[in-house]
C-alpha positions in Angstrom: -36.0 -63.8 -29.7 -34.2 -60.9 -28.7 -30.1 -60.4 -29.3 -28.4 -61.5 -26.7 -26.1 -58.4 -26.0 -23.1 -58.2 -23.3 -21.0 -55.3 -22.5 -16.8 -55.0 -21.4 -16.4 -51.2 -20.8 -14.5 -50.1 -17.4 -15.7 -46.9 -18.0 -18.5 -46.4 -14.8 -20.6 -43.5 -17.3 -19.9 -45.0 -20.3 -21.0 -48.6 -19.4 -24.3 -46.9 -18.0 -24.8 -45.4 -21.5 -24.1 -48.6 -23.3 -26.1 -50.2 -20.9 -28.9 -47.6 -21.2 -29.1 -48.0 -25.0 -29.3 -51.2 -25.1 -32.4 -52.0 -22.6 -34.0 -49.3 -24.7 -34.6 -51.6 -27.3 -36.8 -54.2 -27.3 -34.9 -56.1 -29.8 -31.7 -56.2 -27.7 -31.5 -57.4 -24.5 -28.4 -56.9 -21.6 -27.3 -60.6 -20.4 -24.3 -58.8 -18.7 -21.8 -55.6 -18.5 -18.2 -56.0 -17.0 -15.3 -53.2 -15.8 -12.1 -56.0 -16.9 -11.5 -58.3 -19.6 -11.0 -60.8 -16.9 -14.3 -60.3 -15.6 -16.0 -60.9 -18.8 -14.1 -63.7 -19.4 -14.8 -65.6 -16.0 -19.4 -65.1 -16.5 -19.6 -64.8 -20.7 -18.8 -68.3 -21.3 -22.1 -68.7 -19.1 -24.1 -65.9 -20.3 -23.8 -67.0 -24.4 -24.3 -63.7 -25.6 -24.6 -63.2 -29.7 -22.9 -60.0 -29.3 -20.5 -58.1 -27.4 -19.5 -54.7 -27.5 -15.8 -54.7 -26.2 -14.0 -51.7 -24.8 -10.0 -52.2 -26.2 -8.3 -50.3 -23.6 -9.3 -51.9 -20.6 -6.8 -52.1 -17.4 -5.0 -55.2 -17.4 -6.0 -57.7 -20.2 -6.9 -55.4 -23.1 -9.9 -55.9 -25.5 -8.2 -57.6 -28.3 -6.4 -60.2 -25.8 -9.9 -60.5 -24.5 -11.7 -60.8 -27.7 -8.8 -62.9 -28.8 -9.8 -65.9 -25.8 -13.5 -64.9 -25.9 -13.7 -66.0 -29.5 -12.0 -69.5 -28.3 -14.7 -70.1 -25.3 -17.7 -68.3 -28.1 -17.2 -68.8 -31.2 -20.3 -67.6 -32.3 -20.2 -64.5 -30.2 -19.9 -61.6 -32.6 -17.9 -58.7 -31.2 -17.7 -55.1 -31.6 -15.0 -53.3 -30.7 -15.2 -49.6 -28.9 -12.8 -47.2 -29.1 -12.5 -43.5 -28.9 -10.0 -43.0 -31.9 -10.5 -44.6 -35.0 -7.1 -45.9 -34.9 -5.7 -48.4 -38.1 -3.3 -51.0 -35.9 -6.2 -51.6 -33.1 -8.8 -52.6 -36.3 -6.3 -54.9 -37.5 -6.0 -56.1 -35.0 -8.9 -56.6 -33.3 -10.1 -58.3 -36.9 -7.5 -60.9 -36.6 -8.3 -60.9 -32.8 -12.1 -61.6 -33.9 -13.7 -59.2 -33.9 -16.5 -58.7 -36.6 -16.8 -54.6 -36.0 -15.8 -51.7 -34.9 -17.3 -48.5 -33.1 -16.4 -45.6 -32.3 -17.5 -44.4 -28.6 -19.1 -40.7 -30.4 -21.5 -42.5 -32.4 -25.0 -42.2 -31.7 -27.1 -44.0 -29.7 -29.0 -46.0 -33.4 -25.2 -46.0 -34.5 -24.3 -48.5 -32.4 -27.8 -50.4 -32.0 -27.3 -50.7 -35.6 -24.2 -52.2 -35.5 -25.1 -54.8 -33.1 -28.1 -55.8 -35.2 -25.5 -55.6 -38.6 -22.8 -57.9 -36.7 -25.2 -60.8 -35.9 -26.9 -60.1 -39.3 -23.4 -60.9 -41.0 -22.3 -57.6 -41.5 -18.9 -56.2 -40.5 -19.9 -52.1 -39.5 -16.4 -50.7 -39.4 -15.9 -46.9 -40.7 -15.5 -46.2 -44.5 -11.5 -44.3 -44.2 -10.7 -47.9 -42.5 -12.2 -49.8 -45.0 -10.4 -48.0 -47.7 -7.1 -48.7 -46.2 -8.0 -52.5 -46.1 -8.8 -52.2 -49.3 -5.8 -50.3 -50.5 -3.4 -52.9 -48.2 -4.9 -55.7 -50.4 -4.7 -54.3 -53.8 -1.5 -54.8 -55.7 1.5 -53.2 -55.8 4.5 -52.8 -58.3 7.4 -54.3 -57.0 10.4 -52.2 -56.6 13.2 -51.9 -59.3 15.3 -53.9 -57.1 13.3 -56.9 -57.0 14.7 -57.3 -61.2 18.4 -58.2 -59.7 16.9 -61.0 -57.8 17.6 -64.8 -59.4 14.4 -66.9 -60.3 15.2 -68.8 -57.0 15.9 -65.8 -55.1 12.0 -65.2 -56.2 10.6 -68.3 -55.5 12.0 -67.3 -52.0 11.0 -64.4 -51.8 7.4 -65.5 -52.8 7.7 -68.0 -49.8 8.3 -65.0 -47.7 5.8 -62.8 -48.6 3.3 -66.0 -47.6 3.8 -66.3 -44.3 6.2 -69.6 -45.0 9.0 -70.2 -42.2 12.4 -71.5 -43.4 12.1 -75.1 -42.8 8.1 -74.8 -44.8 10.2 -72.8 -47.9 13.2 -75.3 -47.5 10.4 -78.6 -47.7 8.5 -76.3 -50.7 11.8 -76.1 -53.0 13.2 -79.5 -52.3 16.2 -77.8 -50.9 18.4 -77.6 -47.5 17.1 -74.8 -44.8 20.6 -74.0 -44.7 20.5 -73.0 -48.8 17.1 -71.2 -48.1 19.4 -69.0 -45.2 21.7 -67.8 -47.8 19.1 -66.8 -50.0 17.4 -64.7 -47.4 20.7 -63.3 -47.1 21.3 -62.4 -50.9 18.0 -61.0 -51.0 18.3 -58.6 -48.1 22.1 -57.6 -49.5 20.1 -56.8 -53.4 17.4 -55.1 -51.5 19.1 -53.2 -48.7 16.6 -54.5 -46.4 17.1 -56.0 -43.0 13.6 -57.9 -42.2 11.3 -60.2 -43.7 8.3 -57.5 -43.5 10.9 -54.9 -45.4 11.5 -57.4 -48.5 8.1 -58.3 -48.6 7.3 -54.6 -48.9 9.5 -54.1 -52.0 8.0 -57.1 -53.4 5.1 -55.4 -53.5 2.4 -57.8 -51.9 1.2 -57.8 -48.3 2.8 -59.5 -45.4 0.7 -61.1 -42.9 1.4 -58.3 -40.2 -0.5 -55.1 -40.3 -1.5 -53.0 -43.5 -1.4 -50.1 -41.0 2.4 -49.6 -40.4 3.6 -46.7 -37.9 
């Protein structure tokens, strides 16, 4: 059976190139091609596509947001995401979003026919400078001299931090009162002349759960 393919792209010349390259190929076939997000989301929920190659600046709903809900109403839609810049913070994104690739619009015509037939194959087609910063964002780090001032609770808290755990979660963790987890936040931002959670994390030298792509 042929893939399945659908198209978000409000670009008029664009989504006839998309739309071109795709009926060219008798492996692929168009089940749909949309100018909004909200478009796509109203007829793909009907159309089951096993891929779709998602425009992320769209007027009004972005791609991500719409890949975002698509992935809730499809979840066995793979998505591609296009976009003319290969741009860190919008493949982050659009990962955590859903998405299982990412294009960008100059690729070739077999560029992105390939990365349709990759996605829904198992593969993840993102460009190699963006892999190595995911790669680089997830290696380890040495912590910064300050971290050594730090008490062995002060750690433990700051290890809580660095997972994604809120105060009351760190609080339940250590067996102790979300009040004494508060002033330990607050010591360690004092030894580490940080303001934010994302900024101690950072000297800890692990990744937070936002984006390894900051501005």
């Amino acid at each position: 059976m042929p893939i399945r393919v659908a198209l978000v792209e409000d670009h008029a010349r664009l989504r006839d190139d998309y739309t071109s390259i795709v009926a060219g190929d008798p492996g692929l076939t168009l089940v749909g091609a949309f100018a909004t997000a909200e478009a796509a989301l109203d007829h793909l929920p009907g159309l089951e596509p096993d891929a779709v190659l998602m425009d992320i600046n769209l007027p009004g709903m972005n791609g991500i947001e719409c890949a975002r809900r698509l992935k809730v109403m499809l979840p066995a839609a793979q998505i591609v995401m296009l976009t003319a810049f290969d741009d860190g913070d919008q493949v982050f994104e659009s990962l955590k979003a859903g998405a299982t690739g990412y294009v960008l619009k100059d690729a070739t015509a077999g560029e992105v026919l390939d990365a349709v037939r990759d996605v829904c194959a198992g593969g993840s087609p993102i460009s190699s400078a963006i892999a190595r910063k995911l790669v680089q964002y997830f290696s380890p780090r040495p912590a910064a001299p300050e971290v050594t001032a730090l008490t062995a609770r002060e750690r433990e808290v700051l290890d809580a931090l660095s997972r994604g755990l809120m105060y009351k979660e760190i609080a339940d963790e250590l067996g102790v009162s979300i009040n004494t987890v508060r002033a330990h936040v607050r010591r360690i931002y004092e030894t580490l002349h940080v303001q934010s959670r994302q900024d101690a994390v950072a000297k800890l030298g692990r990744p937070d759960t936002g984006s390894p792509f900051p501005g």
